[in-house]
C-alpha positions as CSV (number, residue, x, y, z in Angstrom):
1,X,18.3,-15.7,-3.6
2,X,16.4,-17.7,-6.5
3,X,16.7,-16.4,-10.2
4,X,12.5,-15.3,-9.5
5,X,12.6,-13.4,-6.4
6,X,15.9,-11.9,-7.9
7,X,13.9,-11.3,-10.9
8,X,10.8,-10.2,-8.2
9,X,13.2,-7.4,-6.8
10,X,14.9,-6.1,-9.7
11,X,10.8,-4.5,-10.9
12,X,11.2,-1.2,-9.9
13,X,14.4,-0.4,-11.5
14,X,13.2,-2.0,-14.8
15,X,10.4,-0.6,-14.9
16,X,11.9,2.7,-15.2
17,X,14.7,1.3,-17.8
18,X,11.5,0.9,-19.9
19,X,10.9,4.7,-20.1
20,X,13.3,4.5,-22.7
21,X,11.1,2.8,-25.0
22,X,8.5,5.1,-24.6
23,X,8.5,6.9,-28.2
24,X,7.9,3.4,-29.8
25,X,5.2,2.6,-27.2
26,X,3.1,5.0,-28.4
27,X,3.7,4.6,-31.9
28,X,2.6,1.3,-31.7
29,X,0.4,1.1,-28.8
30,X,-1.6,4.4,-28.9
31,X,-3.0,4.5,-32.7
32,X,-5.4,6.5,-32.1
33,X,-9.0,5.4,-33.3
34,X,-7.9,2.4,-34.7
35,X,-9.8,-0.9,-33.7
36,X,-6.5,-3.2,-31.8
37,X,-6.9,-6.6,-30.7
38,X,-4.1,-8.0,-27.8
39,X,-3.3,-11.4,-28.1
40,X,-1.6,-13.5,-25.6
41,X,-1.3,-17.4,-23.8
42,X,-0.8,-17.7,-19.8
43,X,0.7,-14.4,-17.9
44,X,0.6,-12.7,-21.3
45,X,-3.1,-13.2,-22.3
46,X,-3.6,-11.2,-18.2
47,X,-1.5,-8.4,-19.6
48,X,-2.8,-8.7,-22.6
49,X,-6.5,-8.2,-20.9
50,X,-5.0,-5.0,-18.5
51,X,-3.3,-3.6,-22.1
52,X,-6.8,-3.3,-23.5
53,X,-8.7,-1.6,-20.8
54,X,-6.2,0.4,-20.8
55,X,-5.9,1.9,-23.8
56,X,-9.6,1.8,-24.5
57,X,-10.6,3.9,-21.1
58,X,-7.6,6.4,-22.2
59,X,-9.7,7.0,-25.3
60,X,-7.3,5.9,-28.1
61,X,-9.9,3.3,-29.3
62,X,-11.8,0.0,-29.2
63,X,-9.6,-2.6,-27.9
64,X,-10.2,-6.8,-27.7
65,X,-7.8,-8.8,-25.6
66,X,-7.8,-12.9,-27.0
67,X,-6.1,-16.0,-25.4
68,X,-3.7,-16.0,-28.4
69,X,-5.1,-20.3,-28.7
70,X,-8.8,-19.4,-28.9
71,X,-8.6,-16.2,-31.6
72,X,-10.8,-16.7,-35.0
73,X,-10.2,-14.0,-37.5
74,X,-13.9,-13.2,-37.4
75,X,-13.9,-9.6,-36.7
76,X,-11.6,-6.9,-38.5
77,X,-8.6,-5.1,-36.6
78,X,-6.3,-2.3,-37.5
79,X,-4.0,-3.5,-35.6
80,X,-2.7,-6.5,-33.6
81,X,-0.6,-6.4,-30.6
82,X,0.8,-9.9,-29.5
83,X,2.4,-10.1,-26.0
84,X,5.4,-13.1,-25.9
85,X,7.9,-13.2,-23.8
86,X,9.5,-16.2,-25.8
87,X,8.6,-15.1,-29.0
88,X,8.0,-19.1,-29.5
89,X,4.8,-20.2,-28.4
90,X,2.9,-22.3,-30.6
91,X,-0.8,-20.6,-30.0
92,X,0.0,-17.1,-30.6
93,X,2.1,-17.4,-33.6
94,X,-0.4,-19.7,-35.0
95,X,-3.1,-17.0,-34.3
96,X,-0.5,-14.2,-36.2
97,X,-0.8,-16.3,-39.3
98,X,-4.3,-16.3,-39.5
99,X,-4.0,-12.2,-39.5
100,X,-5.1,-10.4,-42.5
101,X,-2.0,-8.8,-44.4
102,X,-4.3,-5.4,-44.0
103,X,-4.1,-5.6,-40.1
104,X,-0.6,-4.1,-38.7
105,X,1.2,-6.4,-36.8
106,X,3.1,-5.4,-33.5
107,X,5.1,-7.9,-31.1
108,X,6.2,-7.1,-27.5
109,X,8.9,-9.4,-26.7
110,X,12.0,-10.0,-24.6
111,X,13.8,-12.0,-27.1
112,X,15.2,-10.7,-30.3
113,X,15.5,-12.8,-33.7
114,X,12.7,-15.8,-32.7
115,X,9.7,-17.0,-35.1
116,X,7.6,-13.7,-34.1
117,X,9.6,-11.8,-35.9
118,X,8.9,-13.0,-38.7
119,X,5.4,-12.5,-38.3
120,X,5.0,-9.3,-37.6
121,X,5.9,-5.4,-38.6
122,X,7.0,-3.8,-36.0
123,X,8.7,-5.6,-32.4
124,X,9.2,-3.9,-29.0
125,X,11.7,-5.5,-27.5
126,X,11.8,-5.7,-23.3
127,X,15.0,-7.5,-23.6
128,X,16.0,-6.0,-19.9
129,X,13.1,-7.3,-19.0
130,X,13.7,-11.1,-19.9
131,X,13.9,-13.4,-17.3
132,X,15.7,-16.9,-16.5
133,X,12.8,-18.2,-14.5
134,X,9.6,-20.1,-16.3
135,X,7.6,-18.0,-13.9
136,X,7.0,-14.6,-15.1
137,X,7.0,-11.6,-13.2
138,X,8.8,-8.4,-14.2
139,X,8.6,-8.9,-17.7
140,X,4.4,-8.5,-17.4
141,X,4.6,-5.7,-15.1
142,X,7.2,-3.6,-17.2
143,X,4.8,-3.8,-20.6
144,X,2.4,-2.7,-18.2
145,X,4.1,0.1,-16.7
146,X,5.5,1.3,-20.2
147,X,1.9,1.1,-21.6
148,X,0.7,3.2,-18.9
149,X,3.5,5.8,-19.6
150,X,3.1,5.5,-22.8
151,X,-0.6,6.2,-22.3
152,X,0.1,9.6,-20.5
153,X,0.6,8.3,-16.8
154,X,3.4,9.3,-14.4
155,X,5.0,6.4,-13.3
156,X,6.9,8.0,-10.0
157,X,4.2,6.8,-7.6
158,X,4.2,3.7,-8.8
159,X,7.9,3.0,-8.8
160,X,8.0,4.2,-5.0
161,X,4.6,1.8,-4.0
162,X,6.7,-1.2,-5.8
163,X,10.1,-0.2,-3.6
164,X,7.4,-0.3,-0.5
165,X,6.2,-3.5,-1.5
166,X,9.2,-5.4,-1.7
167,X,10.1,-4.4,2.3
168,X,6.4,-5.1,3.5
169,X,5.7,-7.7,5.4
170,X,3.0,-10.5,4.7
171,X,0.0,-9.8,4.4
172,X,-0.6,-13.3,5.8
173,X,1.5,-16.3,7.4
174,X,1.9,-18.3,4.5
175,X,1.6,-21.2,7.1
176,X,-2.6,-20.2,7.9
177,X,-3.6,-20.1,4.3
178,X,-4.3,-22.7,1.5
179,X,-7.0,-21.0,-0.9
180,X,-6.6,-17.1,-2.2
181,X,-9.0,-15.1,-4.5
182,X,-7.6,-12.0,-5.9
183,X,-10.5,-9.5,-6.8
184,X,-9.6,-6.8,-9.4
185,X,-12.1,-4.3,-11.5
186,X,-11.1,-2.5,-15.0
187,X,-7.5,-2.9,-15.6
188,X,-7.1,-4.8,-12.5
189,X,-8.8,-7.9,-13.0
190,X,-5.8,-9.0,-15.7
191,X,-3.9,-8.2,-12.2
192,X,-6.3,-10.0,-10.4
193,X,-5.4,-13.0,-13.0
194,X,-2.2,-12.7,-13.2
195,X,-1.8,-13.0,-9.3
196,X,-3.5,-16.1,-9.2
197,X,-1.7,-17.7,-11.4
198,X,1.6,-16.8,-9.9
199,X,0.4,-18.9,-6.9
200,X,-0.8,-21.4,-9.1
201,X,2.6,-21.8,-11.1
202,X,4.7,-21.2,-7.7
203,X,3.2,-23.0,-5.1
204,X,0.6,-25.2,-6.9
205,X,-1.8,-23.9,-4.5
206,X,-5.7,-23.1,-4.8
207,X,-6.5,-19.9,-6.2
208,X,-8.6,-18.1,-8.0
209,X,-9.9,-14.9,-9.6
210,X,-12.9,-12.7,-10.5
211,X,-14.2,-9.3,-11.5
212,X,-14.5,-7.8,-7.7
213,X,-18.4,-7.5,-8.0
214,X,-18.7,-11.3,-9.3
215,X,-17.1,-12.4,-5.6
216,X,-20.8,-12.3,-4.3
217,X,-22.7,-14.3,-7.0
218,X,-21.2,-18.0,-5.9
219,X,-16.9,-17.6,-5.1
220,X,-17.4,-16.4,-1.5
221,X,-19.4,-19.5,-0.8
222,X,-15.9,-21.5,-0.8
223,X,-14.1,-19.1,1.4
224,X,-13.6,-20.1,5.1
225,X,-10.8,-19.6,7.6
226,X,-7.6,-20.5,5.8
227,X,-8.7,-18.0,2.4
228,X,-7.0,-15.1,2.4
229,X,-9.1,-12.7,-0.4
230,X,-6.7,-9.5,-1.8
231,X,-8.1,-7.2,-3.6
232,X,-6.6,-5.2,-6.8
233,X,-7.0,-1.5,-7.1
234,X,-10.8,0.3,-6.8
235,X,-12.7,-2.5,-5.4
236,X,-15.7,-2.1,-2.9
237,X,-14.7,-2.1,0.6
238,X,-17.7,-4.1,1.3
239,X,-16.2,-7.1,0.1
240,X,-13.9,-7.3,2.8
241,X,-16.7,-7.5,5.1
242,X,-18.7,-10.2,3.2
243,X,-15.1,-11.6,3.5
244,X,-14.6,-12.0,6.7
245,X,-18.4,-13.1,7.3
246,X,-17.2,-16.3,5.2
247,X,-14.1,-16.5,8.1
248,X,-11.2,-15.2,5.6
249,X,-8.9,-13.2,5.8
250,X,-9.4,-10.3,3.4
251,X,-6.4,-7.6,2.3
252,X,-6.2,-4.4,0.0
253,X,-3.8,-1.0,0.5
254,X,-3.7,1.8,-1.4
255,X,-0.7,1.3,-3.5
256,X,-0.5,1.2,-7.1
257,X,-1.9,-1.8,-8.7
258,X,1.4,-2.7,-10.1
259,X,2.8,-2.4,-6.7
260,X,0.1,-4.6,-5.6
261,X,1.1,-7.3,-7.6
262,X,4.6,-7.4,-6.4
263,X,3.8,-7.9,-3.0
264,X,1.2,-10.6,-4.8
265,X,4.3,-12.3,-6.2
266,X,6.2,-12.2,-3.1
267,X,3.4,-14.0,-1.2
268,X,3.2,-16.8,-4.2
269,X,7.1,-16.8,-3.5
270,X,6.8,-17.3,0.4
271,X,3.9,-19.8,0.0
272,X,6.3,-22.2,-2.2
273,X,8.9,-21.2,0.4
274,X,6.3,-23.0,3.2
275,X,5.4,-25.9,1.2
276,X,9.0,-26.9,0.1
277,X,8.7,-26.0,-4.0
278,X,11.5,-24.3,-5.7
279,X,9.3,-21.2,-7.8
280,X,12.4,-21.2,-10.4
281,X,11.4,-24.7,-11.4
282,X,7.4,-25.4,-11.4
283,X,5.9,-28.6,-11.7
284,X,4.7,-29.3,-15.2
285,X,5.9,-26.1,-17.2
286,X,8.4,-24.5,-19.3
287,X,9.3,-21.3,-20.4
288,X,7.7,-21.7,-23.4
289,X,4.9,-23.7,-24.5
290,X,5.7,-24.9,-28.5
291,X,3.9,-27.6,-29.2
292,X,5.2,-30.8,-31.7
293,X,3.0,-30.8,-35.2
């Protein structure tokens, strides 16, 4: 077993090591009525996107999510939440300097004592949750699961869906597919992200993602036999229809999203698998991107 799908099956157990943390998740995450932004780069600018919707359809207040490299300080925040695995990348700690000394300043991290520290008031640290791969996957889905709990939700479903996911099979030979779109809505579109860039980083295979609804203004005209289209959470059943039309194979189930998204991972895993990549070493990428002056 490689370090990520070690990493990949270890999700539902961590998740629920998280629980602990749940006190200072909502101190720092809930805030209520406070204007938050979420800044992140890669895998943590998608959780950074599901974080927002998150808290701003549970009511606490108006929440932005950023990529961490393309934030301007143009708009005032109570508070800033950044989302780094590392602790180190160039982009978002660049973008915590540019903060206002009036905005509080929260990191969520799986590393303790790097540069973000420094830069900010408050840390929740997920160091459980690190991981030795480049490619990230529990340490997104546990902030996600402790922001959910944190936000009032009961976890126990979606530990049991994620326990499911990692016995079921396929929901394609790896073998009959070279191009996946992952379709999510709300909080599921950072999913939706997030998945594709798993295959991306994994099996350097064609994929892509969009808000479910957008799949019919232009990204179903590229779908043909070898697509597989998997959609996140509360999406129209319709577009599995208008998938298959195109000759795709299309996929959903009614697990939690999070759950979803291992299964998602597994696939990205068994694709590399088929195409003779090893996932714990991707082409071109490290675990963190610091860039030289």
């Amino acid at each position: 077993m490689n370090d990520t799908e070690a990493e990949i099956t270890s999700q539902p157990e961590v998740w629920l090591r998280s629980l602990a943390l749940s006190d200072q998740a909502q101190q720092e995450l809930i805030a209520p009525g406070e204007r938050m932004l979420v800044l992140g780069c890669g895998t943590s600018w998608f959780v950074a996107q599901a974080l927002a919707e998150l808290r701003e359809s549970a009511g606490f207040g108006e929440t932005d999510a950023v990529c961490a490299s393309e934030f301007r300080p143009r708009r005032h925040y109570d508070r800033v939440v950044a989302v780094t695995r590392s602790g180190t990348s160039t982009e978002v700690l660049e973008a915590l300097r540019m903060l206002p000394a009036s905005a509080r300043t929260v990191a969520i991290t799986a590393v303790r004592g790097e540069p973000v520290d420094d830069l900010t008031d408050a840390q929740l640290v997920l160091d459980f949750a690190d991981e030795r791969s480049v490619v990230q996957t529990r340490f997104p889905t546990t902030v996600l699961a402790l922001a959910r709990h944190a936000f009032g939700e009961d976890l126990t479903q979606a530990v049991a869906d994620a326990r499911q996911a990692l016995r079921d099979e396929m929901p394609a030979d790896p073998a009959d597919i070279d191009h996946l779109v992952f379709l999510g809505t709300g909080w599921t579109y950072g999913l939706a992200n997030e998945a594709a860039l798993k295959v991306r980083e994994a099996a350097q295979a064609y994929s892509e993602s969009y808000p479910a609804k957008d799949f019919r203004h232009g990204p179903v005209a590229v779908c043909g036999p070898r697509s597989l289209v998997w959609s996140f959470g509360d999406t129209d059943p319709e577009l599995d229809e208008l998938s298959k039309t195109a000759g795709a194979t299309a996929y959903r189930d009614k697990k939690d999203p999070l759950a979803q998204l291992v299964l998602a991972q597994r696939f990205a895993l068994a694709l590399a698998a088929h195409r003779g990549l090893d996932p714990d070493h991707p082409r071109l990428l490290t675990r963190s991107v610091v860039l030289t002056p």
